[in-house]
N, C-alpha and C positions, 0 to 999 in steps of 0.2 A: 211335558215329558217328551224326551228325544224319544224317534220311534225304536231303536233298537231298545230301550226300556221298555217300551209297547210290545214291541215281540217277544222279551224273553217274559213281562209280565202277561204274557196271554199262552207262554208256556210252548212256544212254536220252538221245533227242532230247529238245529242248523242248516240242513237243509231246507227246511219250510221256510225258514229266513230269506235266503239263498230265493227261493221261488219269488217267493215275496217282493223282493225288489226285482225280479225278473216281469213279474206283473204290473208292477207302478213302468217301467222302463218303454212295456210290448204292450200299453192299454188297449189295443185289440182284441185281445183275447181271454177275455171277461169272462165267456162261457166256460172256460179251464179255471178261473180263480172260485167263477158260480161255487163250482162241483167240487171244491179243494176242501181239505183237513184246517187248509192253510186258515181260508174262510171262514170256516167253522170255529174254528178258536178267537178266530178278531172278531167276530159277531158276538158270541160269547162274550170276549172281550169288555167289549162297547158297550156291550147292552148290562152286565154285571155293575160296570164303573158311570152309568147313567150319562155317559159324554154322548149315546148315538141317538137323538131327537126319536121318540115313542112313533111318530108319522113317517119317520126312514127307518126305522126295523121292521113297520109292517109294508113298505114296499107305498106306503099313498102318495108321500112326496117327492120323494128320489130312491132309486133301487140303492140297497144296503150296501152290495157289492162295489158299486162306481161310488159311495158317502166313505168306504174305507181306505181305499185305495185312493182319492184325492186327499184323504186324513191325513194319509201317510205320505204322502207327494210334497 
């Protein structure tokens, strides 16, 4: 699934899109995607459609946040 299927199937505005690949782009600044709607939805996402590993949505083997955002990269 191309990611913009990903974001509109995980229901992210245009703008939250927009974020989105501002995120993948400025991987620094992870603690803004943490805290995002944006996040929130692709974790949802992930975790509804069973692709995000049970051990990286509870944070044991890689943070959720940087497993998404390489997804989409």
């Amino acid at each position: 699934m191309k990611n913009k299927d990903i974001l509109e199937a995980a229901k992210l505005t245009q703008k939250e899109m927009s974020n989105v690949n501002k995120f993948i782009e400025h991987g620094d600044k992870l603690w803004e995607f943490y805290d995002s709607s944006e996040f929130m939805k692709l974790y949802e996402y992930f975790i509804d459609s069973e692709e995000m590993p049970y051990s990286v949505a509870k944070g044991r083997t890689e943070a959720p946040d940087v497993w998404i955002l390489d997804r989409l990269s």
